[in-house]
N, C-alpha and C positions, 0 to 999 in steps of 0.2 A: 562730223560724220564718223560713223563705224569703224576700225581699221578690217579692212577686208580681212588680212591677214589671220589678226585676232578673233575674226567669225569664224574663219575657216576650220583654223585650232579649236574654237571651241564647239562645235557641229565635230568633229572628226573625235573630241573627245567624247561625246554625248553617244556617238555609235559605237565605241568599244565598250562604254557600259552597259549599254543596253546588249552589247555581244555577250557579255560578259557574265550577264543578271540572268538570258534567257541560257545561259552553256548551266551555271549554277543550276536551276530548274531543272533540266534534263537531268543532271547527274545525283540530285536531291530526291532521292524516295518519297512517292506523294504520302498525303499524311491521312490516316487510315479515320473513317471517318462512319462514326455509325456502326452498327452489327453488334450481336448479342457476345455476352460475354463471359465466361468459363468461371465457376468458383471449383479451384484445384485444390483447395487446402482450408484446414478450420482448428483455430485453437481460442478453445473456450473454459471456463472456470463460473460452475452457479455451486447453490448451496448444496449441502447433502454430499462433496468431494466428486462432484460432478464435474469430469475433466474430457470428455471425450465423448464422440457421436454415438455413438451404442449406447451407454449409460444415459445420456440427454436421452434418446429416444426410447428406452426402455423406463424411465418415470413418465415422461407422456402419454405411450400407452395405458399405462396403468392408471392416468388420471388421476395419478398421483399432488398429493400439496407440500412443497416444500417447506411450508411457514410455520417455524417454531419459535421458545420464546430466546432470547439474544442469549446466548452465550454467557456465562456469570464472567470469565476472565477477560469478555471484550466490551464490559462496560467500563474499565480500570482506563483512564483515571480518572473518569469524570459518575463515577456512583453515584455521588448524591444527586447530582442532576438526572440519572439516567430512571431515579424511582420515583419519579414526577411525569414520566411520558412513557408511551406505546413502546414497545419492545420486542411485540411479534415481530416476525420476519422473514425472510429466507437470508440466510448469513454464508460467505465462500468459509471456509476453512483457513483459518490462523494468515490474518492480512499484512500483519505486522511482523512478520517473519521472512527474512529474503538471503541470499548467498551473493556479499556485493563482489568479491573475488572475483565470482563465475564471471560478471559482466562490468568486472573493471574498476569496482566504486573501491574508493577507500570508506574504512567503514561509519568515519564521522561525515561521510557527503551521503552514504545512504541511510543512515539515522533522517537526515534534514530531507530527504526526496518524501513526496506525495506517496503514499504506499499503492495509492494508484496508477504511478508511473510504473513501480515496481513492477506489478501484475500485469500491466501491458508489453513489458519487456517478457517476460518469460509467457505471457500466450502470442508473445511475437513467436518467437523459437520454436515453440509447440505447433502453431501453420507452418511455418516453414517447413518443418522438420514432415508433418500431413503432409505438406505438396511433395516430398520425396525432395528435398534438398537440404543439405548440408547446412545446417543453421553455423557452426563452425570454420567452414570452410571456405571455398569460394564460390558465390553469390553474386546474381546480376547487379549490376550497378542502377540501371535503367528501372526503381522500383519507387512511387509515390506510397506514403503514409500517409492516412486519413482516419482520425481517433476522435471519437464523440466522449468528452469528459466533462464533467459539472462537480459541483457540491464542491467546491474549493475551499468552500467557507469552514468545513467540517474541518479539516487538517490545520488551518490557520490556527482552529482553537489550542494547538499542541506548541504553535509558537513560543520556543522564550524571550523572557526580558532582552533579553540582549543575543542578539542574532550575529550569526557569522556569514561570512560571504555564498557558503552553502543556501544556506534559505531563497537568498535571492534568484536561487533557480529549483525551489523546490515545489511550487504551490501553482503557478501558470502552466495553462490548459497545453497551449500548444507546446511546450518542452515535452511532455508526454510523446509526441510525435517525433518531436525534433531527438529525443535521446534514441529512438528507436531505429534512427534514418543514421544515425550516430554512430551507433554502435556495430550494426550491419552495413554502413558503406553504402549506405542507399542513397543516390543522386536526384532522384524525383522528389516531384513539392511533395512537402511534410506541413501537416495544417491541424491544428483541433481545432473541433466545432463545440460551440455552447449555445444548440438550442434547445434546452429543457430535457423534458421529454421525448421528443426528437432528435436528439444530437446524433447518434449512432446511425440510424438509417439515411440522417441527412450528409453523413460521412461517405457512407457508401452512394449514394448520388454522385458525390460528385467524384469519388474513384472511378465510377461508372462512364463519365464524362471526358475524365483526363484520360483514361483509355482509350477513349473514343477517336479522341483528339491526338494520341500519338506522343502525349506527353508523356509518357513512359509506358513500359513495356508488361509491367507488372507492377499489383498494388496491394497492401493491407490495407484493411478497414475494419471499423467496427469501432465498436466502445467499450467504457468501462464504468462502474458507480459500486462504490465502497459508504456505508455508514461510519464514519472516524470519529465524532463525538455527535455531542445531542444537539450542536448548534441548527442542521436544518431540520432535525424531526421535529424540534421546539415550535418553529416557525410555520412548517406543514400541518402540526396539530390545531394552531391555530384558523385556520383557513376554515377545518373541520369535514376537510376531505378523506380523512382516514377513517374506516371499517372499527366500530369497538367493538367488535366480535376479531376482530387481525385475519378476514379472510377475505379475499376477493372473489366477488361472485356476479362476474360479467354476464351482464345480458338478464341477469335471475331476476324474479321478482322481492326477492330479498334483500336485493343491492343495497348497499350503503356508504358505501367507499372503499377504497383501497388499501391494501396494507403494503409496505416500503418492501426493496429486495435489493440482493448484492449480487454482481458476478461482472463478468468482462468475457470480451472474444472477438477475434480477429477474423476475417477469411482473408485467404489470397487470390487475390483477381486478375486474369488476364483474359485478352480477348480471343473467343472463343476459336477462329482460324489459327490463332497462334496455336493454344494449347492441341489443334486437334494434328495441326501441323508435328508438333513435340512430342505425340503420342503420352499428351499426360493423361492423368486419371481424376477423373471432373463428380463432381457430386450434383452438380444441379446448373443450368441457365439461368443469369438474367436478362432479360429483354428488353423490360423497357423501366424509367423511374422516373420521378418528378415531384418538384419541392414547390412550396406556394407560401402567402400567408394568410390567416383571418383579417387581417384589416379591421376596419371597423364592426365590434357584434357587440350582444349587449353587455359586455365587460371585456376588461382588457384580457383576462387570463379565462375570459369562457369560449368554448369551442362553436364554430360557425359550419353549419351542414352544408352550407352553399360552396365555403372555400373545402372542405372533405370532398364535396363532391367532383368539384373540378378538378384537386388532384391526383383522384379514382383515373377519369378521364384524361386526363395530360399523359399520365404513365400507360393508361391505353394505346393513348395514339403514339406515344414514344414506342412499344414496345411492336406496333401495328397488328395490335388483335383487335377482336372483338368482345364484347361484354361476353359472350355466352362461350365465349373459351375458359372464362375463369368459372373453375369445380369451386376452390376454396378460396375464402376470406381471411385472413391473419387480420382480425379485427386490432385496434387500440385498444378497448374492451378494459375499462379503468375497477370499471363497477360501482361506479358511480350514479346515483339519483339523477342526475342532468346530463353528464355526460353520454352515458349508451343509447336514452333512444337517439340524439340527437345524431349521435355515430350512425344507430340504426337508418333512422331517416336516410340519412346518404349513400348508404349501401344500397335502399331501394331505390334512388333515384339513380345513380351512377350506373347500379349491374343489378336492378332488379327486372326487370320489362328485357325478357331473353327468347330469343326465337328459340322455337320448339319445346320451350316450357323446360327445360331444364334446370335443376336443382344447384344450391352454391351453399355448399357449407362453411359455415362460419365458424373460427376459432378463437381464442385469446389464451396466451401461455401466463400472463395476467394472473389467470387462475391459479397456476401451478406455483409459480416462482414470485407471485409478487409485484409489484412496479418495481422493477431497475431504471429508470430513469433515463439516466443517459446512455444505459446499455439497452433500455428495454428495446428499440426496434431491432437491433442485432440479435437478442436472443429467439425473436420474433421470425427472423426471416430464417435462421439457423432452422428453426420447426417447421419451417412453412418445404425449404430444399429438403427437409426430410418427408416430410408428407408424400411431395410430390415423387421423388424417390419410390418410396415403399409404397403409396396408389392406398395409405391408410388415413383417415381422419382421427385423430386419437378422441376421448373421450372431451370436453368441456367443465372442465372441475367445477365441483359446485354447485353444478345446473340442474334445477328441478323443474320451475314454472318460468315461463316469457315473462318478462315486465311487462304490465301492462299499458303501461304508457307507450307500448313498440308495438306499432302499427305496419304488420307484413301486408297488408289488402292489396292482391293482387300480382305479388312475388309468389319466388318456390323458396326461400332462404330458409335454410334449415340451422337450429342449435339440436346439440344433443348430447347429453350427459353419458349416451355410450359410444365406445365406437364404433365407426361408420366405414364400412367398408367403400374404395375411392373408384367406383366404375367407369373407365373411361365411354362406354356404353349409354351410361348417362349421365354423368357430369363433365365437364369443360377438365382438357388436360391439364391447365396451367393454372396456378396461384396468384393472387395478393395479397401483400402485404401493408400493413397502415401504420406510421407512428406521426401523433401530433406534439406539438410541443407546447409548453403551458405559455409559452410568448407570441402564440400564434402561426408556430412555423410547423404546416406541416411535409410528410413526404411519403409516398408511397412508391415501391419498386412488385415490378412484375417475374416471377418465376418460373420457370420450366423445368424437367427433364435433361439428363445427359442425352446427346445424341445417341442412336443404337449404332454401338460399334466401338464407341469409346470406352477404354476402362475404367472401371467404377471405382471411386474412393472408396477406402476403407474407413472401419466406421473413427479409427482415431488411435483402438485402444492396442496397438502394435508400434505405438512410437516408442522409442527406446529415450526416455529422458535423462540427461543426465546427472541424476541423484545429486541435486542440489545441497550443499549444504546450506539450509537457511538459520542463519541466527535470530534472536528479537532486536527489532532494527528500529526500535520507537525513538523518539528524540534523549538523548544524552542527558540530558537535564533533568528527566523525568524518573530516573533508576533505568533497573533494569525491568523489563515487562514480566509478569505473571507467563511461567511457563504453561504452554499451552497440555489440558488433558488429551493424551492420546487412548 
């Protein structure tokens, strides 16, 4: 038999934890769950010394093309290989130049860093610094990193014979994050993503998420994609998805592929009660977003209209609009032969059938800047809280005639080679955005509006940087790098 005793003790212990687990609970903040969320800050780096929101948005108006031919001093050291492939581009501004001082490196551990790490540390500083906070000083703790980075294989080519303990942390996606979370004191998960083409928007998903959830309090996201040698435009010419004319011309009848691009950019996310609590100054909502994959289609690396289109609708119903709220489109918009109608296709079925016949204009910055890859949905959504913003569709570079193969019967989906003015009168107030990934992972997020009342971000170009000194920071082994022309 039982000893009574020993029931007794053990019932009398069962009730103080249970005292104990429900006292916890009361005095535990419930964990915030759901609701749109504030992007308070944006640091970003494309071609043409494009480092801030006014500059970004003054070449999109202009429909403008950033894609020129590569730089003669950033083909060094891999030349001969580089007069055998494409070379268009849009290029950031001297990548291999960095100030390891500023942020700590000694300068043989920033020789061996990814110059992609580089660049996401300093457009870390540059949002920061947009959200009105002390990138130097003291800074929340309660902050997730979430960085979309690929093309690893590129900087591997710089490897030497004989590596030092540096290396071993210089070429892995997620130390990108993790140096960032490092260096600012950041306590929140720190993660890179590697889904192709989609890394960057699939990054900001799930910042979008961990906010939601309370997992910290504030987040970077965003991504980055640097050209470091020829090892993956070798392998992408192959495929024969690149444009040999080096332009992207999304949605056109001309299409013929894409041409590569470089940049990186971060926003800082918090949920939007907070910020409006905090009296920050907010550039744009997001609302809702949603990741998926193709699964089976007819190739592993071809795009499926069926999974695009559910993940149109998943980020709908995340974000709880309806199709005929969304004005604009931030298409994927590759410019590719297969690719766009099949984009198209999904556009009409997802947000084309709109009560009251309303119009949705369609963009891709594609045009402008290129494929950035693992930056591309970041540069993406960057235009899209500008659009939305300024109530402007910028022009569609490129754009002359519809492909024929895109089939609108029975939509109002509009392209257009000029700008379009954004009537909330007669277009839906809010955005989508789309980036799919060449592995099948896609993801779209939905955009708004600052609330009226809250103060507006500035466009970027009043941050006060602090005049880096960057040296040439390429591997040791290799000399010293060709100084860059100013």
């Amino acid at each position: 038999m039982d000893d009574p005793d020993s029931t007794a003790a053990l019932r009398a212990a069962l009730r103080r934890a249970t005292a104990t687990i429900k006292e916890l609970r009361e005095q535990s903040p419930s964990t915030p769950v759901g609701g749109p969320i504030a992007v308070i800050g944006a640091g970003l780096r494309f071609a043409d010394g494009i480092e801030d929101l006014d500059a970004y948005w003054t070449a999109l108006r202009a429909g403008r093309s950033l894609i020129t031919d590569m730089p003669r001093h950033r083909r060094w050291p891999f030349e001969d290989e580089w007069d055998y492939l494409p070379t268009r581009g849009s290029f950031v501004t001297d990548p291999l130049s960095f100030d390891p001082g500023f942020f700590g490196f000694a300068p043989k551990a920033a020789q061996a860093m990814d110059p992609q790490h580089r660049l996401m540390l300093e457009v870390a500083w540059e949002a920061l610094a947009h959200a009105g906070m002390d990138p130097n000083g003291e800074l929340p703790e309660s902050v997730g990193t979430y960085v979309g980075i690929a093309g690893r294989q590129d900087y591997a080519a710089w490897e030497p014979e004989h590596v030092d303990p540096h290396w071993a942390l210089a070429i892995g996606g997620g130390f990108a994050a993790g140096r960032i979370a490092y260096h600012f004191g950041f306590s929140g998960g720190a993660a890179g993503f590697d889904t192709a083409c989609s890394s960057s928007l699939v990054a900001v998903h799930h910042a979008v998420a961990a906010l939601r959830r309370g997992e910290s309090d504030l987040a970077l996201a965003g991504g980055v994609s640097l050209m470091l040698s020829p090892r993956s435009t070798a392998v992408i010419q192959q495929t024969g998805a690149m444009a040999p004319d080096g332009l992207c011309k999304a949605f056109d009848a001309r299409a013929n592929g894409y041409v590569r691009g470089e940049g990186g950019a971060l926003l800082v996310l918090k949920r939007l009660a907070d910020a409006v609590r905090d009296n920050d100054r907010v550039l744009g909502v997001i609302h809702g977003s949603a990741v998926n994959q193709d699964a089976r289609s007819s190739g592993f690396t071809a795009p499926n209209a069926e999974a695009q289109r559910r993940v149109i609708e998943a980020a709908l119903a995340d974000a709880g609009c309806k199709p005929e709220e969304i004005g604009l489109l931030e298409a994927h918009g590759t410019g590719t032969s297969l690719g766009d109608p099949i984009e198209a296709s999904a556009i009409v079925a997802a947000l084309g059938t709109r009560n009251g016949g309303k119009p949705l204009h369609v963009g891709a910055v594609k045009a402008n800047l290129g494929h950035l890859e693992a930056a591309a949905g970041v540069a993406g959504l960057i235009k899209a809280l500008l659009c939305v913003r300024e109530r402007t569709v910028p022009p569609l570079a490129h754009f002359q005639t519809l492909n024929p193969r895109i089939d609108l019967e029975g939509s109002d989906i509009r392209f257009s080679g000029h700008e379009v003015p954004w009537s909330l009168e007669e277009a839906g107030p809010l955005a989508g955005v789309s980036s799919f990934g060449a592995i099948g992972t896609n993801a779209h997020v939905i955009v708004g509006p600052a609330p009226e009342g809250t103060p507006a971000l500035p466009p970027g170009g009043d941050i006060q940087r602090p005049g880096w000194n960057r040296i040439p920071c390429a591997p040791a082994f290799l000399g010293t790098a060709p100084r860059v022309p100013r």
